[in-house]
MARPADREN-301574 format. One record per residue: x, y, z of N, C-alpha, C in turn; residue in one letter. Coordinates in steps of 0.1 Angstrom, whole numbers, padded with zeros to 4 digits, always signed. Each point is the difference from the previous one (the first is absolute). Last residue first. Example, Ala and Ser with C-alpha at 12.3 -4.5 7.8 and 13.67 -1.06 7.14 Angstrom:
2
+0128-0022+0071+0009+0011+0000-0008+0011+0008S +0003-0057-0001-0009+0012+0000+0009+0012+0000A 
//
This chain:
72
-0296+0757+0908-0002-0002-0016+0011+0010-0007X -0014-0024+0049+0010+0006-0004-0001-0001-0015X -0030-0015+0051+0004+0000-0017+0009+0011-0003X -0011-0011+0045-0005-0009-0006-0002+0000-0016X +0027+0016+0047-0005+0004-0011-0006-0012-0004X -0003+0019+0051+0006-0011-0008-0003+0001-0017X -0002+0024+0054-0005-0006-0011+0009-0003-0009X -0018-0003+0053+0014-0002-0012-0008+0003-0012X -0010+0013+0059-0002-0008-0010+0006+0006-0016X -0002+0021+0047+0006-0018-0002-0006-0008-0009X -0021+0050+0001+0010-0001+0007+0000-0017+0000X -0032+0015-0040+0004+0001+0014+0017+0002+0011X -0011+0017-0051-0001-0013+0001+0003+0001+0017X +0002+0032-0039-0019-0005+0004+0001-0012+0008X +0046+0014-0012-0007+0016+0005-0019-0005+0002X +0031-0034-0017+0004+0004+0014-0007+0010+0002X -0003-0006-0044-0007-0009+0007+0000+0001+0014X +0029+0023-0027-0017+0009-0001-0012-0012+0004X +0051-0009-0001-0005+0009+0012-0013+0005-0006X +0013-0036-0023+0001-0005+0014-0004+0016+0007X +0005+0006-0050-0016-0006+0007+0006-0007+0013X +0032+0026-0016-0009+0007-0001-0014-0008+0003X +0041-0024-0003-0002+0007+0012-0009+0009+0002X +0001-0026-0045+0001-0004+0013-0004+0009+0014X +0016+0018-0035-0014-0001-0003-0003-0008+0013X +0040+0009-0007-0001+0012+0005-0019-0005-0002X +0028-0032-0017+0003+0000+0015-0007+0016+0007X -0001-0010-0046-0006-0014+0003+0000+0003+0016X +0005+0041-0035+0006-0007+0005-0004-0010+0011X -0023+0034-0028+0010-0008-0009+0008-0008+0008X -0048+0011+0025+0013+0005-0004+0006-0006-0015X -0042-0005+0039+0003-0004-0014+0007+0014+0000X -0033-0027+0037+0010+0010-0001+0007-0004-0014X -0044-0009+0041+0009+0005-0015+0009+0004+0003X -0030-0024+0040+0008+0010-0003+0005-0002-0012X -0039-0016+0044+0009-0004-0015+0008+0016-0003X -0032-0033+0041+0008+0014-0004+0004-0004-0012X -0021-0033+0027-0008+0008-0010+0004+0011-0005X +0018-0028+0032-0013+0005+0009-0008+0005-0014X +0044-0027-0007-0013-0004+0006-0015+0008+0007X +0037+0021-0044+0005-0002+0021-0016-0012+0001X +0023+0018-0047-0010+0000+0004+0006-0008+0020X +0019+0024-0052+0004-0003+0011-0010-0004+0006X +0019+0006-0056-0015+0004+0014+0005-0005+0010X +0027+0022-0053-0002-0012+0018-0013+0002+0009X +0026+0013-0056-0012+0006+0012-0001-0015+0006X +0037+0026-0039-0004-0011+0015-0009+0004+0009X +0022+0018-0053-0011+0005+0011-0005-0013+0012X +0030+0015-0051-0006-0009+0008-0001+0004+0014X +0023+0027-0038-0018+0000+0003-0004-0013+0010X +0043+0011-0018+0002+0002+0014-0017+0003+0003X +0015-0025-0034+0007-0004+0009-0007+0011+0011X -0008+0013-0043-0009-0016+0003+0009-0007+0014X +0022+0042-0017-0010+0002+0007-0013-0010+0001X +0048-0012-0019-0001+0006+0013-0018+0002+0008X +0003-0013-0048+0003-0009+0010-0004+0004+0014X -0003+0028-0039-0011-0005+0006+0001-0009+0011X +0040+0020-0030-0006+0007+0014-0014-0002+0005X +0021-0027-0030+0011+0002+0008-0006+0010+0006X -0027-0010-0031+0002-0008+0001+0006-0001+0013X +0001+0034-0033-0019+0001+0009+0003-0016+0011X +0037+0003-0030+0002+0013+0012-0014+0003+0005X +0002-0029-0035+0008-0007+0010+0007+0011+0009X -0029+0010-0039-0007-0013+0011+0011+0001+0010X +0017+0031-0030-0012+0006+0007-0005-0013+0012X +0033-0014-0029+0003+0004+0007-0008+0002+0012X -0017-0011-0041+0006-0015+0007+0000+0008+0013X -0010+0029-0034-0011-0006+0004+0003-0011+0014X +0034+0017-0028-0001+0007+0011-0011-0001+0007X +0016-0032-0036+0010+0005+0013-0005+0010+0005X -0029-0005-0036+0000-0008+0006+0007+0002+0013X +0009+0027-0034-0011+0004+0008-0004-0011+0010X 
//
């Protein structure tokens, strides 16, 4: 009985991994000098990213940058 109690763990085990992997979640802020800001949070570090530079660009004047300032 034991051996299958073992097993059962170690196949709750082998398929919780994956989905503890793909639950992680990247949230970035972007902020420009005039006071504009912009979110953005994806599974992926670079798509989060770019999501807070353009939703900063979109409240953010003509010649002027925004710039991220955190990445979690």
């Amino acid at each position: 009985m034991m051996k299958y109690a073992l097993a059962a763990a170690l196949a709750v085990a082998t398929l919780a991994a994956p989905m503890a992997a793909q639950a992680r979640t990247f949230y970035c802020t972007a902020r420009s000098p005039t006071g504009s800001y912009g979110y953005g949070y994806s599974p992926l570090l670079g798509t989060a990213r770019a999501i807070a530079l353009r939703e900063c660009a979109v409240r953010t004047p003509r010649n002027r940058v925004c710039v991220l300032t955190s990445c979690r």
